[in-house]
C-alpha positions as CSV (number, residue, x, y, z in Angstrom):
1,X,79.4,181.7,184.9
2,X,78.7,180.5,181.6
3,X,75.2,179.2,180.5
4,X,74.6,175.4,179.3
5,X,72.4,174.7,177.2
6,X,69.1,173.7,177.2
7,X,69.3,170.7,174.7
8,X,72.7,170.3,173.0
9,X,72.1,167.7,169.2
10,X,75.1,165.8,169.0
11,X,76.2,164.0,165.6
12,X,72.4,163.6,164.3
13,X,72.3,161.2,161.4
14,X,69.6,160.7,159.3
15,X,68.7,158.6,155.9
16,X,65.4,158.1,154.1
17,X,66.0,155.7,152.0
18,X,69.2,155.9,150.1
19,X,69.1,159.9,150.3
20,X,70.9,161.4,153.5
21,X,69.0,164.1,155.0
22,X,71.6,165.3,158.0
23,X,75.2,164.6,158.5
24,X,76.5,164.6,161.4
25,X,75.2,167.6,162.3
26,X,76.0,169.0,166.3
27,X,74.0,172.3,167.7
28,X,73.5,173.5,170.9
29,X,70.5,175.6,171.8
30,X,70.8,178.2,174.9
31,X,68.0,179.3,177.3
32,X,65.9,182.8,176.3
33,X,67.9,183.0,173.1
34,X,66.4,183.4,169.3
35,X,68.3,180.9,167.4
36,X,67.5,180.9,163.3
37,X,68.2,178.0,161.0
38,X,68.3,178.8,157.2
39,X,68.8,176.3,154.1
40,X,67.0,175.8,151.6
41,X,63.9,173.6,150.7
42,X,65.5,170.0,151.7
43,X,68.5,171.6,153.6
44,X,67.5,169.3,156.6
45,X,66.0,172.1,158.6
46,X,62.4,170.3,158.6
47,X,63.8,167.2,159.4
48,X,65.9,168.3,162.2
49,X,63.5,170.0,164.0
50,X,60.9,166.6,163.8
51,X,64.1,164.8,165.0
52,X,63.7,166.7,168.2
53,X,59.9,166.5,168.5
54,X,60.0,162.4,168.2
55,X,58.7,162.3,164.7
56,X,61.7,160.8,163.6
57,X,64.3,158.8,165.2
58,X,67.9,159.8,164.5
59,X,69.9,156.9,163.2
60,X,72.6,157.9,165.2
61,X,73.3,160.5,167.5
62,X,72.5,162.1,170.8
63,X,69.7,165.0,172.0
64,X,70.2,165.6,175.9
65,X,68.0,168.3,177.8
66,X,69.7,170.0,180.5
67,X,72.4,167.5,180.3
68,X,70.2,163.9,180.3
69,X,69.9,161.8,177.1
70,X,66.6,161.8,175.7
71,X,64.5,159.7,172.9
72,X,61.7,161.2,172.1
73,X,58.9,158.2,170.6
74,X,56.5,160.9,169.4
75,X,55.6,164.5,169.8
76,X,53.3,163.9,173.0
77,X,56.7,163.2,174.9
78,X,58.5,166.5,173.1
79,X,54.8,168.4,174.4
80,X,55.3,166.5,177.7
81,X,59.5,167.6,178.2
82,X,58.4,171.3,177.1
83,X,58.9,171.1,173.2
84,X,56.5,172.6,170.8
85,X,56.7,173.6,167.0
86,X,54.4,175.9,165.2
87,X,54.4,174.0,161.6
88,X,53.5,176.7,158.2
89,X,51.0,174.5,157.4
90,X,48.0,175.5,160.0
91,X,46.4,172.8,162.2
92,X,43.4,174.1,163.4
93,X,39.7,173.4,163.8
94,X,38.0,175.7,161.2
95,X,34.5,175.7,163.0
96,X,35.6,175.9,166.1
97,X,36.3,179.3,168.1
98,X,39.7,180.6,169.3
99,X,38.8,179.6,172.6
100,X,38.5,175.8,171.6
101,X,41.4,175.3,169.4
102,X,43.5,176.8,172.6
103,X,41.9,174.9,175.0
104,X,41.5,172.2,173.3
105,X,42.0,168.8,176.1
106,X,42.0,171.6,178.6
107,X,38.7,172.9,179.3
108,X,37.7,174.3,182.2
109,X,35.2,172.4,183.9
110,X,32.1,174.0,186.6
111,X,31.3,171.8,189.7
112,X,29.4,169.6,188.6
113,X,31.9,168.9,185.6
114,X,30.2,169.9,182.5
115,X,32.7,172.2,180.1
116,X,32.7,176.3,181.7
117,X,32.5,177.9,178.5
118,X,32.3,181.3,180.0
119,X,35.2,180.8,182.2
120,X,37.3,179.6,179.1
121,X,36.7,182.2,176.7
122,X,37.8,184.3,179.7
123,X,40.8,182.8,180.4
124,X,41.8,182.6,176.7
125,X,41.1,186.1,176.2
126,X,43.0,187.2,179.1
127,X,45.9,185.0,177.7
128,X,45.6,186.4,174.4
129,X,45.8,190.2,175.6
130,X,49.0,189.0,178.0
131,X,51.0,188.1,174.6
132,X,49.3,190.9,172.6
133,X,47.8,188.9,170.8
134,X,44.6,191.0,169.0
135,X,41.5,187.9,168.3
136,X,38.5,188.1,170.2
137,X,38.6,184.1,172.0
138,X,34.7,183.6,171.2
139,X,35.2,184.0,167.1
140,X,35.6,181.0,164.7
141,X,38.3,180.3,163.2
142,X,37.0,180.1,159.6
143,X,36.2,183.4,160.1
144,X,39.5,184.8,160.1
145,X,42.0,185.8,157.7
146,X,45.0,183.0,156.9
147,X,47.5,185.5,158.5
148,X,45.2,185.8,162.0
149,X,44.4,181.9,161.8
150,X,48.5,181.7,162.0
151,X,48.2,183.8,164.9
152,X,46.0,181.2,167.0
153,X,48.6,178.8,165.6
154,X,50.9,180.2,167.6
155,X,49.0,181.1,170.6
156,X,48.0,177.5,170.8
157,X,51.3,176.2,171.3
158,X,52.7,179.5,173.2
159,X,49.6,178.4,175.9
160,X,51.2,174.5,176.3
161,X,53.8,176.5,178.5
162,X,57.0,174.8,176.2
163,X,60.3,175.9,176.6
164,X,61.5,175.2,173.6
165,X,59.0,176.8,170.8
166,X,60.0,176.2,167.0
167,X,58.4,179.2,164.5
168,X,58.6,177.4,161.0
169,X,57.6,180.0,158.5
170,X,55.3,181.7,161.0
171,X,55.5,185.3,159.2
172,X,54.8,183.9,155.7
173,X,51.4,184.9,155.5
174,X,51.0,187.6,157.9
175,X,50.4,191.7,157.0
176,X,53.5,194.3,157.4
177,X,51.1,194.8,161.1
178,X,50.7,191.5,161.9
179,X,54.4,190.6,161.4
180,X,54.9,193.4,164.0
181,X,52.8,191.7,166.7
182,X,54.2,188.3,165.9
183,X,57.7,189.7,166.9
184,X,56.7,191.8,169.8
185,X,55.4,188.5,170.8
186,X,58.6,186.5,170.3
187,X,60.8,189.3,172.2
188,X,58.3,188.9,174.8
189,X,58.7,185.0,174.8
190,X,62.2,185.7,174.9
191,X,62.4,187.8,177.7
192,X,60.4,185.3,179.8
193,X,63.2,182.7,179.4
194,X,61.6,180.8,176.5
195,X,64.3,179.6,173.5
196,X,62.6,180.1,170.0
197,X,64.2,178.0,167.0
198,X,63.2,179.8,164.1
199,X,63.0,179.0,160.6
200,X,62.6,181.8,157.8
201,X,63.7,182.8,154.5
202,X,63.3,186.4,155.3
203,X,66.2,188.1,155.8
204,X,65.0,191.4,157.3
205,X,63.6,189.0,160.7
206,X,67.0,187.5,160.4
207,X,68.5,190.7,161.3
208,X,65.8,192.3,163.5
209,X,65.3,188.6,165.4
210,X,67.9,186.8,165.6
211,X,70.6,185.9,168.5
212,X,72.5,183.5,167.0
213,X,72.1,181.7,163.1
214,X,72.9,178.2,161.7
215,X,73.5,177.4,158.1
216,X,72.3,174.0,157.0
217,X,73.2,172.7,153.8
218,X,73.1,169.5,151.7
219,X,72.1,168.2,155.4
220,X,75.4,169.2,156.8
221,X,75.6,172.4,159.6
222,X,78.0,174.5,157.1
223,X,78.3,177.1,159.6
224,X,77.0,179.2,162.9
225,X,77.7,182.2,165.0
226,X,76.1,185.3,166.4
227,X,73.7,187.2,163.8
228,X,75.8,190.3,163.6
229,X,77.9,188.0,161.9
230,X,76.1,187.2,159.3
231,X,75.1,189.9,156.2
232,X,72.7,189.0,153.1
233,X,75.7,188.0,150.6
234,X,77.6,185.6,152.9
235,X,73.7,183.8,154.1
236,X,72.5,183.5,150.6
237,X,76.1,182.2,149.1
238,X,76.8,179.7,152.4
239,X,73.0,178.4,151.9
240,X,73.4,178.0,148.3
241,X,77.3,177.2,147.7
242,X,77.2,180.3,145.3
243,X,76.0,184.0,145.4
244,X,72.8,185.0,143.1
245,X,71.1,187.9,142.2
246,X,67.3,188.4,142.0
247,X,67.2,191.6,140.5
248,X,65.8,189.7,136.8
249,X,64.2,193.1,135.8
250,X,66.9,194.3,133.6
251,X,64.4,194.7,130.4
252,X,61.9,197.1,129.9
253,X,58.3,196.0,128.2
254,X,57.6,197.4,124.9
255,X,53.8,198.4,125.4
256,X,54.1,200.1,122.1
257,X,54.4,196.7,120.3
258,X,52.3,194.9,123.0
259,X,48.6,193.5,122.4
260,X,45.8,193.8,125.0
261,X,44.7,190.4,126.3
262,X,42.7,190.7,128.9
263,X,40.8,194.1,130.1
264,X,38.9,194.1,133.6
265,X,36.7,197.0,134.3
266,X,34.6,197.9,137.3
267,X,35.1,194.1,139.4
268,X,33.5,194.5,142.3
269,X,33.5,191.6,145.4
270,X,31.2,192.6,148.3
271,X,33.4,194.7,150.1
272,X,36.7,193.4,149.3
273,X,37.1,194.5,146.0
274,X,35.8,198.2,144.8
275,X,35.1,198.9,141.2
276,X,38.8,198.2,140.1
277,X,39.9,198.4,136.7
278,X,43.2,197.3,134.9
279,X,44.4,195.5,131.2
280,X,47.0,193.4,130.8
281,X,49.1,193.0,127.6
282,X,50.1,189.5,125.9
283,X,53.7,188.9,127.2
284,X,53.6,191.4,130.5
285,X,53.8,190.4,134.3
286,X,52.0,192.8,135.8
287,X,52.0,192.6,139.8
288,X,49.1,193.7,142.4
289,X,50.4,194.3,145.5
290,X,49.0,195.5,148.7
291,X,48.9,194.6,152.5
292,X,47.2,191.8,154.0
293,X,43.3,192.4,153.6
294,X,43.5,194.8,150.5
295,X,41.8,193.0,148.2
296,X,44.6,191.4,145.9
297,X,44.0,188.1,146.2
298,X,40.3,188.3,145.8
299,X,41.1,189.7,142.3
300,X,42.5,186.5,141.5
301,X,39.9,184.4,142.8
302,X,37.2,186.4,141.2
303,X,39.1,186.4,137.5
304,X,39.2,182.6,138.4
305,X,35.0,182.3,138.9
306,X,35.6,181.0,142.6
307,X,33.3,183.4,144.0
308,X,30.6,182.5,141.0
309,X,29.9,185.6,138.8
310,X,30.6,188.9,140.4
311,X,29.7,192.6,139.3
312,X,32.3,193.9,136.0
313,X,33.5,193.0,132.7
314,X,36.2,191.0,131.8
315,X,37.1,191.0,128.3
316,X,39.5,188.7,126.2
317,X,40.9,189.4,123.1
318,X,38.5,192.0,122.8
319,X,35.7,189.8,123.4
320,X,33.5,190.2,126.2
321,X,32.9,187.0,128.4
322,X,31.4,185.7,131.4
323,X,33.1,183.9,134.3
324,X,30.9,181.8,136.9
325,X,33.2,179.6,137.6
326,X,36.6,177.7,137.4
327,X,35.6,175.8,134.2
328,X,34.8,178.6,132.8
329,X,38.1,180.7,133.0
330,X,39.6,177.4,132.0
331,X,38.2,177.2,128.9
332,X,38.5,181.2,128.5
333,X,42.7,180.1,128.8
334,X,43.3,181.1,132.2
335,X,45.4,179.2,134.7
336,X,45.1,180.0,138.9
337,X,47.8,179.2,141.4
338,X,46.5,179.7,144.5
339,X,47.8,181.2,147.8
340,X,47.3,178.0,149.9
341,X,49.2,175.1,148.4
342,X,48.3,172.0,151.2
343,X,44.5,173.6,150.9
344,X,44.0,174.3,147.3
345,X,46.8,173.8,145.4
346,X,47.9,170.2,145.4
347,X,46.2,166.9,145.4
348,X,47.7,165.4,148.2
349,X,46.7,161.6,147.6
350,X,48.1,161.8,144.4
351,X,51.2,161.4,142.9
352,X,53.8,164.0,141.3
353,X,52.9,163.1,137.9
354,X,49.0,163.2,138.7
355,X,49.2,166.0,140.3
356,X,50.7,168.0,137.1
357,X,48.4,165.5,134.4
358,X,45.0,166.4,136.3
359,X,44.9,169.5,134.1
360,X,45.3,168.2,131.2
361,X,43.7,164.7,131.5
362,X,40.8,166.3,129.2
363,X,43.0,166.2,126.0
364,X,43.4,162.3,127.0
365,X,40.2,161.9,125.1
366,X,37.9,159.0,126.7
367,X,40.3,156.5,128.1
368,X,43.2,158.4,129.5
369,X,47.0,157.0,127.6
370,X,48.9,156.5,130.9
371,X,52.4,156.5,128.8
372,X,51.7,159.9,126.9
373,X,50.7,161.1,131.1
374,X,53.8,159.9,132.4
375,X,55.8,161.7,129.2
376,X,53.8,164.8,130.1
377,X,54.5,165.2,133.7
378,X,58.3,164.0,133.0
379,X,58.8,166.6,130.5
380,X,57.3,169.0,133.1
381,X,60.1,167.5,135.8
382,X,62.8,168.7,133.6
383,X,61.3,172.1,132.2
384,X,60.7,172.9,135.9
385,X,63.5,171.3,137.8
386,X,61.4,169.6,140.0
387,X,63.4,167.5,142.4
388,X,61.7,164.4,143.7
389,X,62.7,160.8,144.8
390,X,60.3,159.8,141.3
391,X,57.2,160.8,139.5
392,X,54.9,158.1,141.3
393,X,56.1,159.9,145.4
394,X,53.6,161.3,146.8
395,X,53.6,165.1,146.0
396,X,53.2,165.6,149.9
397,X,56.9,164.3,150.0
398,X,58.5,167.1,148.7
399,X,59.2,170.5,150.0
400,X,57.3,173.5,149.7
401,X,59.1,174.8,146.2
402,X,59.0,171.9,144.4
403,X,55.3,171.6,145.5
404,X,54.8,175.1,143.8
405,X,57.1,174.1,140.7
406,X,55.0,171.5,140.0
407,X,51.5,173.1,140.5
408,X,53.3,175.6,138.0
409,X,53.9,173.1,135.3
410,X,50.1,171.3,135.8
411,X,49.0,174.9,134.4
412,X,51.8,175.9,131.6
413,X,51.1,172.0,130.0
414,X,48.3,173.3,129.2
415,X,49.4,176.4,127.1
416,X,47.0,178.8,128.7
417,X,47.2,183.1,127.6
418,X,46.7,184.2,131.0
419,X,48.3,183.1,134.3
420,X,46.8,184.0,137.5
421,X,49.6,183.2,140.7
422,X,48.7,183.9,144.2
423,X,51.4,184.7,146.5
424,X,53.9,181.7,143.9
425,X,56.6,181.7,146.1
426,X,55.3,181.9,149.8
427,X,56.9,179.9,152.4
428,X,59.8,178.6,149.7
429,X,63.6,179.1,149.5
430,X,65.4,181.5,147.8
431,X,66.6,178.9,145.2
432,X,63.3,178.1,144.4
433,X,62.6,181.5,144.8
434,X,65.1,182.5,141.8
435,X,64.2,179.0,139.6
436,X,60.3,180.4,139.5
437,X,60.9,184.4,138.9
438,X,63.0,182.5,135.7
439,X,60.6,180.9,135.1
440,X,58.0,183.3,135.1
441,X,60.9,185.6,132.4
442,X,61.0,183.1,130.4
443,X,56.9,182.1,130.3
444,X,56.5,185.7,129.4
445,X,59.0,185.6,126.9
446,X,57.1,183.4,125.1
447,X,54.0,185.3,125.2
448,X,52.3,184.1,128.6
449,X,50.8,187.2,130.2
450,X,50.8,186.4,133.9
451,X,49.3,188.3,136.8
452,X,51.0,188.1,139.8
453,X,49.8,188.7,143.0
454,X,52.4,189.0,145.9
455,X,52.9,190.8,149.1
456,X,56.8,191.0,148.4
457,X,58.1,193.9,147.4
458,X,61.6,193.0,146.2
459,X,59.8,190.2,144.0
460,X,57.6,192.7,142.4
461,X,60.9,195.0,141.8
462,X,63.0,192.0,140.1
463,X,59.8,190.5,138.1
464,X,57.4,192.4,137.0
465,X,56.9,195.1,134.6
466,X,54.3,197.0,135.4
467,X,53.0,196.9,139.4
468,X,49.2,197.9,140.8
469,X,48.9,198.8,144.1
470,X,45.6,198.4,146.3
471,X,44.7,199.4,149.5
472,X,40.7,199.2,151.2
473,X,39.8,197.6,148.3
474,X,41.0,199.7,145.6
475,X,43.3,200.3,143.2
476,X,45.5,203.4,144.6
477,X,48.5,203.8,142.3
478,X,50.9,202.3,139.4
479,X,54.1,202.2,139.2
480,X,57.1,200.9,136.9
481,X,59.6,198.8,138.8
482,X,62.4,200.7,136.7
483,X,61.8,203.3,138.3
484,X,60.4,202.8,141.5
485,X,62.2,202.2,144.7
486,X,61.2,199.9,148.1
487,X,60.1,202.5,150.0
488,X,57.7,204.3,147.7
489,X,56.1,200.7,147.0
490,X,55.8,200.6,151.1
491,X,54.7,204.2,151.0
492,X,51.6,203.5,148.9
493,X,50.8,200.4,150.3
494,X,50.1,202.0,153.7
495,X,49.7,205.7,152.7
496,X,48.1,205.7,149.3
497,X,49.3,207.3,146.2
């Protein structure tokens, strides 16, 4: 007998404004299946899945579950009718516990109906060990690492009961161990009867995960079948309308001609970062790497001053100098990106073109010359290809890599030496993906020296020159991507040198 689906999308439409967002576009989703959708940044993937939870209406078309036509006036009724979607961006209660955020509006109550905190952590625990799920239910939430906050994320909506879950970007931030338990999880979920709709740019979870995969394009469905169908070449050309390759690393770095910029010796953060030294030349991309919890992004953030002065020396130029804080790296010439875009990166009530001008709104002089801001930021548009409706939308309006493209110009308008980037190109497309490692060539090109900080190995391969791996804290091994190959950059993250 032939399975029918749980909700079939017939013909969705949609228009904001004059753009057109989806096309006609017709899926059916099966029960206990994985089904991926892949497109890139402003494919319609986003806009889809909100179609289904109610946050948008469809201007025309039809979404029946188990065969009845449904309209969904806001996500409540999608919750309600057994929809629920795991966004990238986290939407937790940071000083609350595990327990809370979970139960949140459904707390168990004692006889004489005051909140049974010890019965709820209980019960959360004993749902979090069912989905194997490692958090102890009585911790906060700020107290966890981004990738274990994502895993409450999930667990919140995984304990609604949905049937229909959707997983946008849910591995984006989470350790080579932590990915693990996410995808024991999903097989679980799977295996239970639930359907997962899962977005990722990954392609290794598109093979290990997936049942079945839709291409979305342009906001049209450019094609679908079962995942063994599908290989890297044919995903990365149908998404794109052409093939592309990322391997950018065809030049080696002349250190022999290269000036030292910046040297850091014996930096020390409490017990995240242990006594780790490194330089970095005028013109060079030099990566850390590492697994979740290593101590790479700290680095950054302690280069930056965000954690106030911390124990080491930092020299420029060959000049010794302090960092306490932000405004003082600033004014040293160095530039942070950091790993969390919606938290730290972008100003959300503000424009596109404030949003790249706030970093240089100090060369404005006293009264700030609105028409040499507006030429600034437009320049930036075009240097960076940033795709928006106009400079005065709302930088919240456009997806995740033009976000990062223009956080990337606010920095370079300023001509800084040294470029710290957090994780630049989590949670984005490959064609943004392949617009910023350009980007980065050519910044370099010109004689920005830019450390990069990224958990990807095949981004460190194509990009950088020279790559520093940590693990516990420390700096374990170096490595040329030249001449270095995807597993011995695995190896060392996990092993050591």
């Amino acid at each position: 007998m032939d399975v029918k689906p749980i909700i079939e999308l017939k013909n969705i439409t949609k228009t904001f404004g004059g753009t057109l967002a989806l096309d006609n576009v017709s899926i059916n989703i099966y029960p206990g299946e994985i089904h991926s959708f892949v497109g890139v940044n402003g494919a319609g993937k986003s806009t889809l899945m909100k179609i289904m939870l109610g946050v948008y209406p469809c201007d025309s078309g039809q979404i029946l579950i188990d065969g009845a036509e449904t309209h969904f006036r806001n996500p409540e009724e999608a919750i309600t009718n057994g929809i629920a979607m795991v966004y990238q961006e986290l939407n937790l209660f940071p000083k609350m516990t595990i327990y809370e955020n979970i139960l949140m509006g459904r707390f168990l109550k004692s006889k004489l109906g005051l909140v049974d905190r010890k019965a709820g952590i209980l019960k959360c625990q004993e749902f979090l060990d069912s989905i194997g799920i490692p958090l102890n239910a009585g911790a906060h939430v700020d107290e966890l690492s981004l990738a274990r906050q994502q895993l409450v994320e999930i667990a919140k909506n995984v304990y609604q009961g949905p049937k229909i879950l959707i997983l946008d970007e849910p591995s984006s931030s989470l350790s080579y161990d932590e990915q693990k338990i996410l995808h024991d999880i999903i097989k679980k979920l799977k295996i239970k009867g639930l359907s997962i709709l899962f977005i990722t740019h990954k392609m290794e979870e598109l093979e290990q995960l997936s049942d079945r995969i839709t291409i979305l394009r342009d906001g049209k469905k450019i094609s679908e079948g079962p995942a063994g169908e599908y290989n890297l070449s044919r995903i990365t050309l149908e998404m794109l309308g052409q093939d592309i390759n990322f391997n950018i690393n065809t030049e080696a770095f002349d250190y022999a001609e290269a000036a030292e910029i910046m040297r850091v010796e014996h930096l020390s953060c409490g017990k995240l970062v242990k006594d780790v030294s490194f330089s970095l030349n005028k013109g060079e991309i030099l990566a850390i790497t590492g697994l979740v919890g290593c101590g790479k992004s700290e680095v950054a953030r302690s280069l930056f001053g965000i954690y106030g002065k911390t124990p080491g020396r930092v020299t420029i130029n060959g000049g010794s100098i302090e960092i306490g804080k932000p405004a003082e790296a600033i004014k040293h010439s160095i530039a942070y990106m950091p790993i969390s875009r919606k938290d730290e990166g972008i100003f959300a009530n503000f424009d596109v073109t404030k949003n790249i001008s706030v970093a240089v709104l100090d060369q404005f002089k006293i009264l700030i010359n609105r028409r040499k801001e507006e030429r600034t930021a437009e320049q930036c548009r075009k240097d960076f290809n940033i795709k928006a409706a106009s400079m005065s939308a709302m930088i919240g309006s456009l997806s995740g890599g033009n976000q990062q493209k223009a956080i990337l110009a606010r920095w370079v308008s300023r001509s800084e030496q040294i470029l710290l980037l957090d994780e630049p190109t989590r949670g984005i497309d490959v064609g943004a993906k392949q617009e910023i490692y350009m980007k980065l060539r050519q910044l370099s090109g010109e004689g920005m020296s830019i450390l990069l900080i990224s958990s990807e190995i095949e981004e460190i391969l194509g990009v950088a020159h020279r790559i520093l791996v940590m693990r516990h804290g420390e700096i374990v091994s170096e490595l040329s991507p030249r001449t270095t190959t995807r597993a011995e950059v695995l190896h060392s993250m996990m092993a050591g040198a």
